[in-house]
N, C-alpha and C positions, 0 to 999 in steps of 0.2 A: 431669361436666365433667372431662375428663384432668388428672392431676397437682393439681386444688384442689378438688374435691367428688365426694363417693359418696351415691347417697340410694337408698335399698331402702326396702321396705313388710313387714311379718309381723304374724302371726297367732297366737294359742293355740290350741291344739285344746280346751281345756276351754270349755264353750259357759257359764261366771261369766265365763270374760274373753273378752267377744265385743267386735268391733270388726277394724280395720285399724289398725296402730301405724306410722308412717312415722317413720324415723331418717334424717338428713342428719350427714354429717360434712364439714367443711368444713375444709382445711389451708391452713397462708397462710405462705410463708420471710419469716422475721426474721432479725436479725442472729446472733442468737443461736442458732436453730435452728430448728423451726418451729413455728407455734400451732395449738394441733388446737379446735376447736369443735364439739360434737355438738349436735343438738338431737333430741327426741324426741314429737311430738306423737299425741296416740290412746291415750294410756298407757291400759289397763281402770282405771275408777275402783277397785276392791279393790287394788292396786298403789301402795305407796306412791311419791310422784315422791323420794323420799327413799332409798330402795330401789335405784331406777334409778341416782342419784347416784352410791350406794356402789360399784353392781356395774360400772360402766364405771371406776369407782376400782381396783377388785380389777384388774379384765379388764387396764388398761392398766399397771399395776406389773406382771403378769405378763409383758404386753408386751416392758417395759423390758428387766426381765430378760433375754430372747430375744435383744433386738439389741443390748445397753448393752455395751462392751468391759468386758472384767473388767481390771482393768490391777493386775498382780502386782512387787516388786522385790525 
């Protein structure tokens, strides 16, 4: 859905984590700025959902960084 949802599908190649993993992310404007909600369903049971948590943590701080103004005086 343009501008408020992206949903893809992936795969491991290692055949312990077999299955289809489908990720939705879904953005919504607030006043404040906007709310990002991911969800991840198919996760390989070896994979902690704990794991996932961290690494879209990591992923989006690095994010931040990319777009966030550095603002200097």
């Amino acid at each position: 859905m343009p501008h408020e949802r992206i949903s893809y599908t992936d795969r491991f190649d290692d055949p312990k984590l077999a299955g289809v993993m489908k990720t939705t992310v879904s953005l919504r404007a607030t006043n404040f700025g906007t709310e990002l909600n991911i969800v991840q369903d198919g996760i390989p049971e070896p994979i902690p959902v704990e794991a996932c948590y961290l690494g879209w943590q990591e992923s989006l701080a690095l994010l931040a960084k990319l777009v966030e103004a550095e603002v200097t005086e």
